[in-house]
C-alpha positions in Angstrom: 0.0 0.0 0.0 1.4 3.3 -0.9 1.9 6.4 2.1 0.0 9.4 1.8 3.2 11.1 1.3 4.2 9.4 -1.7 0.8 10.2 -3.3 1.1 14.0 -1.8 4.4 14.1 -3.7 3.1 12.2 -7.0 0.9 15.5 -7.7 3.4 17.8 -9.0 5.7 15.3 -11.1 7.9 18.5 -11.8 9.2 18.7 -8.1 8.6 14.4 -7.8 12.2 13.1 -7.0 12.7 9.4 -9.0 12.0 6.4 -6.5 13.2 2.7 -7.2 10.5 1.0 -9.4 8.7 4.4 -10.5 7.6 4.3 -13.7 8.3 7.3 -15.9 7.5 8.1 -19.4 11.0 9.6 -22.2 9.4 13.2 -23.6 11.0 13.4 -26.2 9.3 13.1 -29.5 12.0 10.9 -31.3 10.9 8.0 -28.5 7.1 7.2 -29.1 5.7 5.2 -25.9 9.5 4.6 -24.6 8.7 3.9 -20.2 11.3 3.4 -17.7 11.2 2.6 -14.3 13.7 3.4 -11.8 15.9 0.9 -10.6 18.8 2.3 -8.5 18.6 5.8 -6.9 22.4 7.4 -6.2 23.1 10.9 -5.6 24.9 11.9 -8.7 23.0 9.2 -11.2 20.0 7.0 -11.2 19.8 3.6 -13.1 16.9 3.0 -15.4 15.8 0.3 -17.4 13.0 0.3 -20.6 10.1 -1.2 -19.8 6.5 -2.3 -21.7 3.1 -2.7 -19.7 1.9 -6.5 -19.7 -1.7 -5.9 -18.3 -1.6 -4.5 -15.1 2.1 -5.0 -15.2 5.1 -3.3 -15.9 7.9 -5.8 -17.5 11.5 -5.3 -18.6 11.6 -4.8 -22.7 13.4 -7.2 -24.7 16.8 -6.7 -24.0 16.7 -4.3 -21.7 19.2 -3.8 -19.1 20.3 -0.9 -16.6 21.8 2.5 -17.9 22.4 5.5 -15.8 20.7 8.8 -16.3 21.0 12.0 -14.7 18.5 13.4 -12.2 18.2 16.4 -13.6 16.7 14.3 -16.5 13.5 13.8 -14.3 11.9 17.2 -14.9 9.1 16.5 -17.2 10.7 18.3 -19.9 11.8 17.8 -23.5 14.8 15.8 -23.4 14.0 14.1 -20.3 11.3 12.2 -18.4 7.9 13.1 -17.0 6.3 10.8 -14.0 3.8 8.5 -14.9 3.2 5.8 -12.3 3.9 5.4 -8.2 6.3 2.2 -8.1 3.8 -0.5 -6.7 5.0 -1.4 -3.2 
C-alpha cells in the first residue's frame, strides 16, 4: 500500500524526485511510448531500465538492461522524463 506522502508528492511530477521501481515516461518526440522505471537511486546518477506494460504490469523490454541517467533528466521536460506511475510497493 502506498503512504500518503508518496501520493502528496506524485501530484506535481515537476518537483517528484525518481523512487526505485517508478515508472516514468521519455518526452522526447524521437521516443514514441518509450517507459522506464527506476531501478537504483544514487546521488549523482539514477539507473533505469525500458520497460513495456503487460496488463496490469510493468515488464523489462526485450533486451533491456540498466543504464544510468542524470536526475536532472526527471523534470518532465523535452529531453527528459515526466512521471507516470507510483512504483507499486
Amino acid at each position: 500500500m502506498t503512504t500518503p506522502a508518496r501520493l502528496a508528492t506524485a501530484s506535481s511530477p515537476a518537483a517528484r524526485r525518481p523512487q526505485v521501481g517508478d515508472i516514468w515516461r521519455e518526452v522526447d518526440p524521437r521516443f514514441e511510448d518509450r517507459f522506464i522505471r527506476v531501478e537504483t537511486v544514487e546521488r549523482q546518477k539514477i539507473g533505469i531500465r525500458t520497460v513495456v506494460r503487460d496488463g496490469p504490469r510493468w515488464i523489462a523490454g526485450a533486451r533491456s538492461r540498466i543504464g544510468p541517467a542524470s536526475p536532472d533528466r526527471f523534470s518532465g521536460k523535452r529531453g527528459g522524463y515526466a512521471f507516470v506511475e507510483i512504483a507499486p510497493c
